[in-house]
N, C-alpha and C positions, 0 to 999 in steps of 0.2 A: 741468086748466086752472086752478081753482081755487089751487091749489098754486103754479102758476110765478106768477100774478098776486101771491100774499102773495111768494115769494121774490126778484121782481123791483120790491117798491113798495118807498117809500123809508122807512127807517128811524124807527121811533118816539122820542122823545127819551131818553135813556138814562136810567137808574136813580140818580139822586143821593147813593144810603145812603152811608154811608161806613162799609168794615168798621169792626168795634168786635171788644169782648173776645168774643163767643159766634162770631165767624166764627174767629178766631185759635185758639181753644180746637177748632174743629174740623179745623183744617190739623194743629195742634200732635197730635191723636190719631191724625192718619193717614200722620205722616209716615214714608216708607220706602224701600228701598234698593233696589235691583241688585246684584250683584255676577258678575262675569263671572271665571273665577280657575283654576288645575290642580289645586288642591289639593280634596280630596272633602270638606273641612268646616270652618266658620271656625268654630270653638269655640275657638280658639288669641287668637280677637278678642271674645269675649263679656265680658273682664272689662277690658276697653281701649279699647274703642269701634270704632267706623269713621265716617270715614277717618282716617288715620292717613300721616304720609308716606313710613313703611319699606314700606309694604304696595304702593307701586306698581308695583312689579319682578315681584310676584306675582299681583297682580290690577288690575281698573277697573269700573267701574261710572258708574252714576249712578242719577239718582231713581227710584221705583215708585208708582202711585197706585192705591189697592183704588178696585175698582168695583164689588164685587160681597160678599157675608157668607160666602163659598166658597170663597174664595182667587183671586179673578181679580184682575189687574192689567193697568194699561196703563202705559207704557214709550216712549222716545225709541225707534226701531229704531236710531239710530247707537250706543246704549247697548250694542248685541250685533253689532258690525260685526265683534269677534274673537272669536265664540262658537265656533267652530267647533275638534271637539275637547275642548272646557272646559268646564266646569260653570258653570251660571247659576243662581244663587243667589237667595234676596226675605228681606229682612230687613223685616219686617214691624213696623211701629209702634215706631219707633229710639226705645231707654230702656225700654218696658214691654212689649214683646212677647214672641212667643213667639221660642223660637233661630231662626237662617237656616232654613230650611227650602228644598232643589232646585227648580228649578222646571222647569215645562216651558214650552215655544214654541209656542203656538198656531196665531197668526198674523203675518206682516210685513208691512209696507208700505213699497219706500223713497223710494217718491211722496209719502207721508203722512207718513213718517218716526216711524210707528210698530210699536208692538208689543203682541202681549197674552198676556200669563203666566198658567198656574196653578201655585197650591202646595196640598199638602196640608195647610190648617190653614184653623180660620176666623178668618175677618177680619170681627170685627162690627162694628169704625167703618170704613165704605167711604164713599165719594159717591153721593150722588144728580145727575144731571146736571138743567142747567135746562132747560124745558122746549125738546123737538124743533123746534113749531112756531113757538116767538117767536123775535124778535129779541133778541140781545144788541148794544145799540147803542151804536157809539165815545163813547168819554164814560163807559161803565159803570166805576165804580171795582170792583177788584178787589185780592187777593193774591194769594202765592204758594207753594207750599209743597215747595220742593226741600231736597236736605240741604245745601248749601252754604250759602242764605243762609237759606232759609225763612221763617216768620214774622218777623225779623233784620230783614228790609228792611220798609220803609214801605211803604203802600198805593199801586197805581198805577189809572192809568186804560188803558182798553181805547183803542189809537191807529187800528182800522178796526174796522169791523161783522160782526156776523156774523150770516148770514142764517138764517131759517128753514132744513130741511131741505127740507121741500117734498119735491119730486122730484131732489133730487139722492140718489144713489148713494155718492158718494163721500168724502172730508174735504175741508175748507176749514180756510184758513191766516187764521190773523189776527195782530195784532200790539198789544203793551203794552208802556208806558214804564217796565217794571221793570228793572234794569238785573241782571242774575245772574251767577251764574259756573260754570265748570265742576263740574261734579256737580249741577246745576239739571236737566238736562235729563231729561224722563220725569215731570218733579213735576207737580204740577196749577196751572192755573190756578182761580182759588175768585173767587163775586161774595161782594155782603155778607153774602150770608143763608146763605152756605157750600155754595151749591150748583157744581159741577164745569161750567168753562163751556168747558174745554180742557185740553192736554198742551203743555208747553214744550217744544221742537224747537231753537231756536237764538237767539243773540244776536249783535245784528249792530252793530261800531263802526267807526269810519273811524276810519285810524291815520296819521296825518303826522306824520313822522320819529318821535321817540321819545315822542311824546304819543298817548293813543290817546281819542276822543269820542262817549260813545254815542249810537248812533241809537235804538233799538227792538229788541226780544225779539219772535222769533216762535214763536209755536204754533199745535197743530194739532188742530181736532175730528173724530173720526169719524164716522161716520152713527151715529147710537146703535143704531138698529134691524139694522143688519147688526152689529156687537158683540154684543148680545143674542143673535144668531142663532145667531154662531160659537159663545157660552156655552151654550147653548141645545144645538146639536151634540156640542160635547165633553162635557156632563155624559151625554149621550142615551150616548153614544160608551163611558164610564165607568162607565156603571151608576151616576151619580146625578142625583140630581131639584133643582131649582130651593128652593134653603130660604124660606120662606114670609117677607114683607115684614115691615120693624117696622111 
């Protein structure tokens, strides 16, 4: 009872920080890829980058955001709508990371419009999400950190709320006046203080005639505590254990 009462009152007044260099400094170490592709290894792309525009006949992808120091990610699920068949790749920390590394598919959601990967390697700059039980309330300035535009764009503001978890079960959708582009999707949403308040899912513009004007980016939070679970199962699953917190 308790719980629906916080997730049904009305929002606290949002957080006024405005990112600075130490939030941007931690998008900029976690920033990472997808790739969905036939080919068994992109070593052919490690001295040329990604994305690249010959590569699309071959592959697609988009964003990866670690969540975990064990290799887990969360993921747009439309970023794997043509996995099937194909190797799905995590280019972990794009510039200083370790090579692509396969991943596997934990879980989907095309409700949620997400996903959650592991790879074999560790990922020791991940997120910490913000807290389950507060509010992140409209008005919260935020970033972003996909590989399209990433740190690149300015800071926005969160354009609806987002509630406690409480007693919900499942994700909730919110929306920000960042404006992204394709390969954004699966990146994270970040508040000021670099904590992970969401996954980007889609961008949404109205287009008359040949001009097009944006409304809002949306993305999506998961219940943290069923993520945890799933991780939780797959390492029980793997024969590994939970790596201890910084």
């Amino acid at each position: 009872m308790g719980c629906c009462v916080q997730a049904c009152s009305t929002p606290p007044p949002p957080d006024p920080t405005v990112p600075g260099t130490d939030a941007r400094k931690t998008v900029t170490e976690r920033v990472s890829a997808v790739v969905v592709t036939d080919r068994e290894d992109l070593a052919h792309w490690l001295d040329t980058g990604f994305p690249k525009p010959h590569t699309r006949g071959d592959a697609e992808g988009g964003s990866a955001t670690p969540i975990s120091q064990d290799g887990y990610f969360l993921t747009a699920n439309h970023v794997l709508a043509r996995m099937a068949g194909r190797n799905v790749f995590v280019m972990y920390h794009l510039g200083g990371g370790p090579p692509p590394a396969k991943a596997r598919v934990i879980w989907r959601s095309k409700g949620a419009d997400l996903a959650l990967l592991h790879i074999p390697a560790k990922t020791a700059n991940y997120y910490h999400w913000t807290p389950p039980d507060h509010w992140v309330s409209e008005g919260t300035c935020v970033i972003h950190g996909g590989i399209a535009t990433g740190t690149k764009t300015e800071w926005g503001k969160l354009t609806s709320s987002l509630a406690p978890e409480g007693t919900f079960t499942g994700s909730r959708k919110f929306k920000i006046d960042i404006p992204l582009q394709p390969g954004d999707s699966g990146g994270p949403v970040v508040d000021a203080h670099g904590a992970l308040v969401g996954i980007n899912t889609a961008v949404e513009y109205i287009v008359p005639m040949e001009t097009a004007f944006f409304l809002d980016s949306e993305a999506s939070r998961p219940n943290t505590r069923k993520i945890e679970s799933l991780m939780r199962k797959d390492r029980a699953k793997n024969g590994a254990t939970k790596p201890p917190d910084d």
